[in-house]
VODOKE-858470 format. One record per residue (C-alpha): residue number from 1; x, z, y. Coordinates in pm, whole numbers. Example, Ala and Ser with C-alpha at 12.3 -4.5 7.8 and 13.67 -1.06 7.14 Angstrom:
residues 2
SITE     i       xx       zz       yy
SITE     1     1230      780     -450
SITE     2     1367      714     -106
end
This chain:
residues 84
SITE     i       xx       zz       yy
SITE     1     -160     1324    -1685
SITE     2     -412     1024    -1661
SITE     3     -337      859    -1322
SITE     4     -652      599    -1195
SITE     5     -580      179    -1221
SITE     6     -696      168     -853
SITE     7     -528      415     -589
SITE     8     -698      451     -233
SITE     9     -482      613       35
SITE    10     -591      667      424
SITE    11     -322      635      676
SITE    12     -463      663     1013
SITE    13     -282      888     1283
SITE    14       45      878     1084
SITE    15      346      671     1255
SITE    16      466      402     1081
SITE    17      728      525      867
SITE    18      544      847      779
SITE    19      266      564      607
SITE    20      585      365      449
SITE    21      719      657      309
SITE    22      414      805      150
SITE    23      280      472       57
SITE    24      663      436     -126
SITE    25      562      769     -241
SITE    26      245      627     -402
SITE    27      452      354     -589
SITE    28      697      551     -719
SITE    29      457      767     -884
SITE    30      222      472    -1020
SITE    31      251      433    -1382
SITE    32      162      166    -1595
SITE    33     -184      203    -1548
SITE    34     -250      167    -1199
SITE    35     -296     -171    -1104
SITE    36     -365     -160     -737
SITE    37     -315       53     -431
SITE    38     -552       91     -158
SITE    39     -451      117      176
SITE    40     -656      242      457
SITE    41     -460      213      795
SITE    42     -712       80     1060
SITE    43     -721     -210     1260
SITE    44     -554     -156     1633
SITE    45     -314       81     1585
SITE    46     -350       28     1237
SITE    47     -172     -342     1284
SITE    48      206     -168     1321
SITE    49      153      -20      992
SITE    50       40     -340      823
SITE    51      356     -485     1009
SITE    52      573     -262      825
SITE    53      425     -279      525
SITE    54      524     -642      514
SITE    55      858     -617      640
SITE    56      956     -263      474
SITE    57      726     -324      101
SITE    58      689     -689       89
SITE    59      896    -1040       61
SITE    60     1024     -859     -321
SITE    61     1156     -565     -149
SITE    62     1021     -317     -361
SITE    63     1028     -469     -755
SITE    64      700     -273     -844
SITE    65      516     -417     -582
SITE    66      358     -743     -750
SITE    67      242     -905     -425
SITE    68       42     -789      -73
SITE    69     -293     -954       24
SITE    70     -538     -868      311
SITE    71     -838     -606      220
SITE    72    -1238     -663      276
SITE    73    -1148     -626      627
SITE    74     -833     -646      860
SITE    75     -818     -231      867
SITE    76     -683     -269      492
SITE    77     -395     -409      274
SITE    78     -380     -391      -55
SITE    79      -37     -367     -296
SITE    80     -120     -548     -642
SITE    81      126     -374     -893
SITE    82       38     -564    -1170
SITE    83     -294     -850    -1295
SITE    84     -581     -647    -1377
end
């Protein structure tokens, strides 16, 4: 099974640890050639699940995760698994 190198997911509506843990999910699953994850969560309400995804994904916290940097716009973070 041929997974994609860039993986978008949508989070809106979901509580924050319903996005962590399919977002951890995500990351599990990745393999070697997926690159990037996509995260969709939204901007207002959105912001609680960007919070956790720095404090429950980021600082090292998960080893696959490579770093976390802000989307196109403030509705989306992006998880860099690896240098593309």
């Amino acid at each position: 099974m041929r997974q994609e190198p860039y993986i978008d997911i949508d989070v809106h509506g979901m509580t924050s640890e319903q996005a962590i843990d399919k977002i951890e999910l995500l990351i599990k699953q990745a393999n070697a050639s997926t690159y990037r994850i996509h995260v969709v969560h939204g901007y207002n309400r959105g912001n609680a699940i960007q919070r956790a995804i720095y404090r429950e994904i980021g600082h090292g916290l998960n080893h696959k995760v490579l770093r976390i940097i802000f989307g196109d716009n403030p509705g989306v973070t992006e998880l860099i698994l690896r240098e593309f």
